[in-house]
C-alpha positions as CSV (number, residue, x, y, z in Angstrom):
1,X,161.3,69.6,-20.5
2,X,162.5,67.5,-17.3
3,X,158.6,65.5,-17.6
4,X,159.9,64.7,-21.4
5,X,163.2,63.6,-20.1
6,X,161.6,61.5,-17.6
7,X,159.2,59.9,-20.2
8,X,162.4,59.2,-22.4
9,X,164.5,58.0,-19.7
10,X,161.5,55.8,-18.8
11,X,160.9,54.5,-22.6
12,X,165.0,53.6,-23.0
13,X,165.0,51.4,-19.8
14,X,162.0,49.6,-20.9
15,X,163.9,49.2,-24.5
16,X,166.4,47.9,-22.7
17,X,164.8,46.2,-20.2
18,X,163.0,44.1,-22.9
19,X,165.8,43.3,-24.7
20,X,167.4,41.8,-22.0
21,X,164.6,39.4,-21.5
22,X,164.0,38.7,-25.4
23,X,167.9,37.8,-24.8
24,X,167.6,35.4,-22.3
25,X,164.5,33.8,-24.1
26,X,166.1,33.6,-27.3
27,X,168.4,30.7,-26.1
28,X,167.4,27.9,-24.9
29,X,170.8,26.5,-23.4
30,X,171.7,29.6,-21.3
31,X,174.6,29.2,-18.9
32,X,172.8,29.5,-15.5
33,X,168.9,30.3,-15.2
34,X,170.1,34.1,-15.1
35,X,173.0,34.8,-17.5
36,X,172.9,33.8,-20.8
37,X,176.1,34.6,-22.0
38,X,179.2,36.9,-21.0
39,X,180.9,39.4,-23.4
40,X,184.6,39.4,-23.2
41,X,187.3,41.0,-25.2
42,X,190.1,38.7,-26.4
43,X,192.8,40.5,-28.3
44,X,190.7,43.4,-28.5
45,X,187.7,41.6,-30.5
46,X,184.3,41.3,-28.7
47,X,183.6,37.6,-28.5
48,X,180.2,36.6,-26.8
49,X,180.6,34.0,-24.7
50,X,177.5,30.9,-24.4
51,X,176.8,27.6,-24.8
52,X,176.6,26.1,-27.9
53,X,172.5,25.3,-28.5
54,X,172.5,22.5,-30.7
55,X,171.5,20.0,-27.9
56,X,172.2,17.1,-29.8
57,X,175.7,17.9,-30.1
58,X,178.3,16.0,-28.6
59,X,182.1,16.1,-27.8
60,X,184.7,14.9,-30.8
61,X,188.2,14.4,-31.1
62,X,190.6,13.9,-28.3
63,X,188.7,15.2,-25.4
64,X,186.0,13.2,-26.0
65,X,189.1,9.9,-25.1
66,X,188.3,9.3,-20.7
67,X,191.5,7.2,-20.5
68,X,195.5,8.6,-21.3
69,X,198.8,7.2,-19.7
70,X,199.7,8.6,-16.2
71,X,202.2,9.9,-15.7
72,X,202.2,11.8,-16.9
73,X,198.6,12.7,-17.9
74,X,197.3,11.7,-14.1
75,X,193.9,13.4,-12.5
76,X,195.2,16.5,-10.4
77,X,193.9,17.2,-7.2
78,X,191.3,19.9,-6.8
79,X,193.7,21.7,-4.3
80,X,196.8,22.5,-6.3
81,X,198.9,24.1,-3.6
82,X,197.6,26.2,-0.3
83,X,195.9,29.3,-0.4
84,X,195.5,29.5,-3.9
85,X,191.5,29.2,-5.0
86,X,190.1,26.2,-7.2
87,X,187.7,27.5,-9.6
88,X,184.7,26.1,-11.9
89,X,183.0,27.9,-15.2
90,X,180.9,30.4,-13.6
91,X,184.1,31.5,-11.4
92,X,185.8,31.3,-14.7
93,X,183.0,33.2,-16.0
94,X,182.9,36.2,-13.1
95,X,186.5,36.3,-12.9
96,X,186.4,37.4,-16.7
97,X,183.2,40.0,-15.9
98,X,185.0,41.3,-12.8
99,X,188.7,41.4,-12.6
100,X,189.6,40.5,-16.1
101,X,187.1,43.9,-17.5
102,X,188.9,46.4,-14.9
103,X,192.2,45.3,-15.6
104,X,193.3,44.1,-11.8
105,X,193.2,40.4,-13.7
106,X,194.6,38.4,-16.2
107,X,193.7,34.5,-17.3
108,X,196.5,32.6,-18.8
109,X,196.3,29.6,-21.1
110,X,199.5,27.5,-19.7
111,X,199.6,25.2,-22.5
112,X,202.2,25.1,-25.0
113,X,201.3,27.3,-28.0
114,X,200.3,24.2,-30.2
115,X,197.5,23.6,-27.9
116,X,196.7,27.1,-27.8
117,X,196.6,27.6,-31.3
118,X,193.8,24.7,-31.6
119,X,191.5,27.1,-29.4
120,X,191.3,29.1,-26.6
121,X,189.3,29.7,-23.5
122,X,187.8,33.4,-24.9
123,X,190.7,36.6,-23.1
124,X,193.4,34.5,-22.4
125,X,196.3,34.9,-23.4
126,X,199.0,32.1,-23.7
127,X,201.8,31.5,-21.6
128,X,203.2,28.6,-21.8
129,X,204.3,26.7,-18.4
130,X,207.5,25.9,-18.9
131,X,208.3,30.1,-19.1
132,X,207.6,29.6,-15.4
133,X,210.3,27.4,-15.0
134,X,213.1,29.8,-15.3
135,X,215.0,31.8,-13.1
136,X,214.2,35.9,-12.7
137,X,217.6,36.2,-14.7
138,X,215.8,34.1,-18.1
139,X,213.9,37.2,-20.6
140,X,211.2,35.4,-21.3
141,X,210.1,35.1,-17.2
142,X,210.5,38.9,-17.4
143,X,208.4,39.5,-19.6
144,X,205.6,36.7,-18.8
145,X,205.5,38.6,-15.1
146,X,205.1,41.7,-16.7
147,X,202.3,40.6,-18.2
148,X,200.9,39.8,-14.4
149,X,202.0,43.1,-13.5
150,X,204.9,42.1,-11.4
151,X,208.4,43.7,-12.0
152,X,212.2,43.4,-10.5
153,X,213.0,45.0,-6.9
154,X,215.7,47.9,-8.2
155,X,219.1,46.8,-6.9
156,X,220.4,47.5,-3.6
157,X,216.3,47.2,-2.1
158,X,217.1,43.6,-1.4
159,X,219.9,44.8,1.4
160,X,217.5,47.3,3.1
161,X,215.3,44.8,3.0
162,X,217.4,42.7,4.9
163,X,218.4,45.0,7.5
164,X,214.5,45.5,8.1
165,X,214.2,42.2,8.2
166,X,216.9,41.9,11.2
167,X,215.6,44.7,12.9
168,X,212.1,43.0,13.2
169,X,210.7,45.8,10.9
170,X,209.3,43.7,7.9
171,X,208.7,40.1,7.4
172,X,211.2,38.2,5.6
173,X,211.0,38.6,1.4
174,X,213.6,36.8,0.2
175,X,212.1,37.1,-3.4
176,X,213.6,39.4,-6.1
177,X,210.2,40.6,-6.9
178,X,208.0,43.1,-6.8
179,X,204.4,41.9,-6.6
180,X,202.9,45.4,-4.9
181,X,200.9,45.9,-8.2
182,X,200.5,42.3,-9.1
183,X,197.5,41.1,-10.8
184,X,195.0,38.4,-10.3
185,X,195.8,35.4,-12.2
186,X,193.4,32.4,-13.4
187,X,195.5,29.4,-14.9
188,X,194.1,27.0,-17.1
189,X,195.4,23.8,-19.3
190,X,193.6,20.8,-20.9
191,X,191.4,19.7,-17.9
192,X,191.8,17.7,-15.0
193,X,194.2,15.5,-16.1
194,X,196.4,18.0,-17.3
195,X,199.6,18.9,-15.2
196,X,200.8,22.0,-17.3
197,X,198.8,25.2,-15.2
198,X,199.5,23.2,-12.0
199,X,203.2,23.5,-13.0
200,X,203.3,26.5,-13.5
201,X,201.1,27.7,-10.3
202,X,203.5,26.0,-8.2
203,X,206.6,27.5,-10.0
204,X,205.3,30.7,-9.5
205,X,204.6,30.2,-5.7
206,X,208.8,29.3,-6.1
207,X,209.2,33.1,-7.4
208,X,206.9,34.1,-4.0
209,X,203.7,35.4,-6.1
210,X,201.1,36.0,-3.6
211,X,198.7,32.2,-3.4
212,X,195.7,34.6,-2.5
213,X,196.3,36.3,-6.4
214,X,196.6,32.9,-8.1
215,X,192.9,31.0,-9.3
216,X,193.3,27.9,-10.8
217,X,190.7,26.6,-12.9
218,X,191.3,22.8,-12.5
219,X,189.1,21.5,-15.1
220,X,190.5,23.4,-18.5
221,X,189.4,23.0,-22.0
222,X,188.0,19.5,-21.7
223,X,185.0,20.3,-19.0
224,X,184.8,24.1,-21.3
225,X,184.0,21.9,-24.3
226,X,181.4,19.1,-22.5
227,X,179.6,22.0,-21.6
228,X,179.3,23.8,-25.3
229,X,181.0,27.0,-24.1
230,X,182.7,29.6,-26.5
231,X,186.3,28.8,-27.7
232,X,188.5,31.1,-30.7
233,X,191.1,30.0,-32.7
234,X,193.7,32.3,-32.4
């Protein structure tokens, strides 16, 4: 019995093994020379994640334009603010295979929703950058940490904080937030001209959220669509 178990075991890795391989043959515009697309879930649907293979295809409508009035549409640094990490697609891409699949991360489309609802980067979910301009007090910056897994200190922490604080105990947090369980977050807008994710990145570095958590993907939807990957319309 365990030889025949063995022999199966054997036959299923080769099954899989193969298809794999007939996989990465079957496309001819594969992401890198090992991965030829990433499976994500975005709103609970599977979406495969690839390049688009017609390679004759080129960019249309408005981020195919090179040129648009600055300001306010002026090219963004690649460091947005200290500490926090500058990403490209196959960051993008890991982040979502990694951190975004066990739940310890979360990739935010900071455009406004009419952007959004043109397409999407596959399992992001939109929140707009102006949410990120409000105080802890506004409902709808309550909710949008939430979402990143950050919550209000209970009342009264913020004065034993500060006694800790004078007694040399703890390092001064003058924020009203909670960040202990705080996600990983990857924020994205329109490309490298756009000013919208590195709005909100440094509104939420305001609120204290920890510049080691936040990823910011500089070159958004434009340098997503050059190179053919996978966008949903919501």
């Amino acid at each position: 019995m365990m030889l025949i178990n063995n022999k199966m075991h054997k036959v299923v890795l080769a099954i899989l093994l193969s298809t794999w391989i007939t996989n990465i043959s079957a496309l001819e515009v594969n992401i890198s020379k090992d991965l030829a697309s990433v499976e994500v879930l975005h709103n609970g649907v599977p979406i495969t994640v690839q390049r688009i293979q017609n390679q004759s295809n080129t960019l249309q409508g408005g981020f195919a334009r090179t040129s648009r009035k600055c300001p306010p549409f002026c090219i963004q640094p690649i460091q947005v603010a200290p500490g926090v990490t500058t990403v490209a697609e196959l960051e993008v891409l890991h982040f979502m295979q990694t951190k975004l699949k066990n739940g310890t991360g979360i990739v935010i489309d900071a455009r406004t929703p009419d952007w959004h609802k043109k397409g999407t980067i596959p399992g992001s979910i939109n929140i707009p950058f102006t949410v990120f301009d409000h105080s802890e007090f506004h409902p709808q910056l309550r909710e949008a940490m939430a979402k990143l897994g950050v919550k209000l200190k209970p009342k009264g922490s913020s004065l034993f904080g500060d006694l800790l604080v004078k007694l040399g105990l703890k390092d001064d947090d003058s924020s009203p937030w909670d960040f202990s369980n705080a996600k990983d977050v990857l924020l994205w807008c329109n490309g490298m001209w756009c000013g919208q994710s590195p709005r909100a990145i440094h509104n939420l570095l305001k609120q204290q959220y920890p510049a080691n958590k936040i990823y910011y993907y500089r070159d958004g939807m434009q340098s997503w669509q050059i190179l053919g990957l996978t966008i949903v319309i919501p």
